[in-house]
C-alpha positions as a printed NumPy array, in Angstrom:
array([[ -1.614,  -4.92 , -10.649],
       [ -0.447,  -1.468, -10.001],
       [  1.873,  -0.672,  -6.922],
       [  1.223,   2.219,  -4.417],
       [  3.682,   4.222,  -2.507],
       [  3.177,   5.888,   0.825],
       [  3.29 ,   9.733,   0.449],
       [  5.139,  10.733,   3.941],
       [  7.649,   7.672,   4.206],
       [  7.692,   5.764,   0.956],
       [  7.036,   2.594,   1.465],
       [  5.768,   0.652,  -1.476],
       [  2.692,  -2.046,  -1.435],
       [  3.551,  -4.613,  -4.155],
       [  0.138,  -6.646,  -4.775],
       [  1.899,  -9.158,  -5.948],
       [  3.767,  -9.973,  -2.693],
       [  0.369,  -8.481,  -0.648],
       [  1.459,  -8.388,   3.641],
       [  0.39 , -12.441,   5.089],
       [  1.935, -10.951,   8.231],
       [ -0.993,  -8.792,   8.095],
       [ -3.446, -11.384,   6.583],
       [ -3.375,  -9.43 ,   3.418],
       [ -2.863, -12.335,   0.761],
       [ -0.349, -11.778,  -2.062],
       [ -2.702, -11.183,  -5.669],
       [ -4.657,  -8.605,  -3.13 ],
       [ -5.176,  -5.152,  -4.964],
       [ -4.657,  -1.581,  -3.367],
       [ -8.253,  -0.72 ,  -3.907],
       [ -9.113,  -4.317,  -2.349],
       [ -7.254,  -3.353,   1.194],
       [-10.193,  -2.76 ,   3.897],
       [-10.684,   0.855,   4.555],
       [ -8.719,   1.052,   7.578],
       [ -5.83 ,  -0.114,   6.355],
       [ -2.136,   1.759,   7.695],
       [  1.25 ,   1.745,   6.327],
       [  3.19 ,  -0.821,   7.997],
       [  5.773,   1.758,   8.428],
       [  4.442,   5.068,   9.621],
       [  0.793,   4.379,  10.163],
       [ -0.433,   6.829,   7.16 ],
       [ -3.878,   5.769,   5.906],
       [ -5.089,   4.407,   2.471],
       [ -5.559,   8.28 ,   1.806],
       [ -1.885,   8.954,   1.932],
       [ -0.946,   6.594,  -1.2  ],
       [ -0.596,   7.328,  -4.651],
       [  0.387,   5.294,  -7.743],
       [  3.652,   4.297,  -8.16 ],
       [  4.022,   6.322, -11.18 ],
       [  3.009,   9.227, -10.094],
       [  4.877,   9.372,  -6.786],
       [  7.255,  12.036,  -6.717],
       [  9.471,  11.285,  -3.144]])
């Protein structure tokens, strides 16, 4: 499973771990995240993510 960094702060959602603080299960894809998921660390929306390879921060 891929990972996906967030564009404005880069923070990086690792599937593998997933976020059980946020009831996301580890094994939990990006495209499985509900739609109104946030970055834990600025807020920025699903829309604001890209694949870790092509990030560019």
């Amino acid at each position: 499973m891929e990972r996906y960094v967030c564009e404005p702060c880069g923070w990086v959602y690792d599937p593998e771990k997933g976020l059980p603080e946020e009831g996301i299960e580890p094994g939990t894809s990006f495209e499985d995240l509900p739609e109104d998921f946030v970055c834990p660390e600025c807020g920025s929306g699903k829309e604001e993510f890209v694949p870790e390879d092509e990030y560019e921060g």
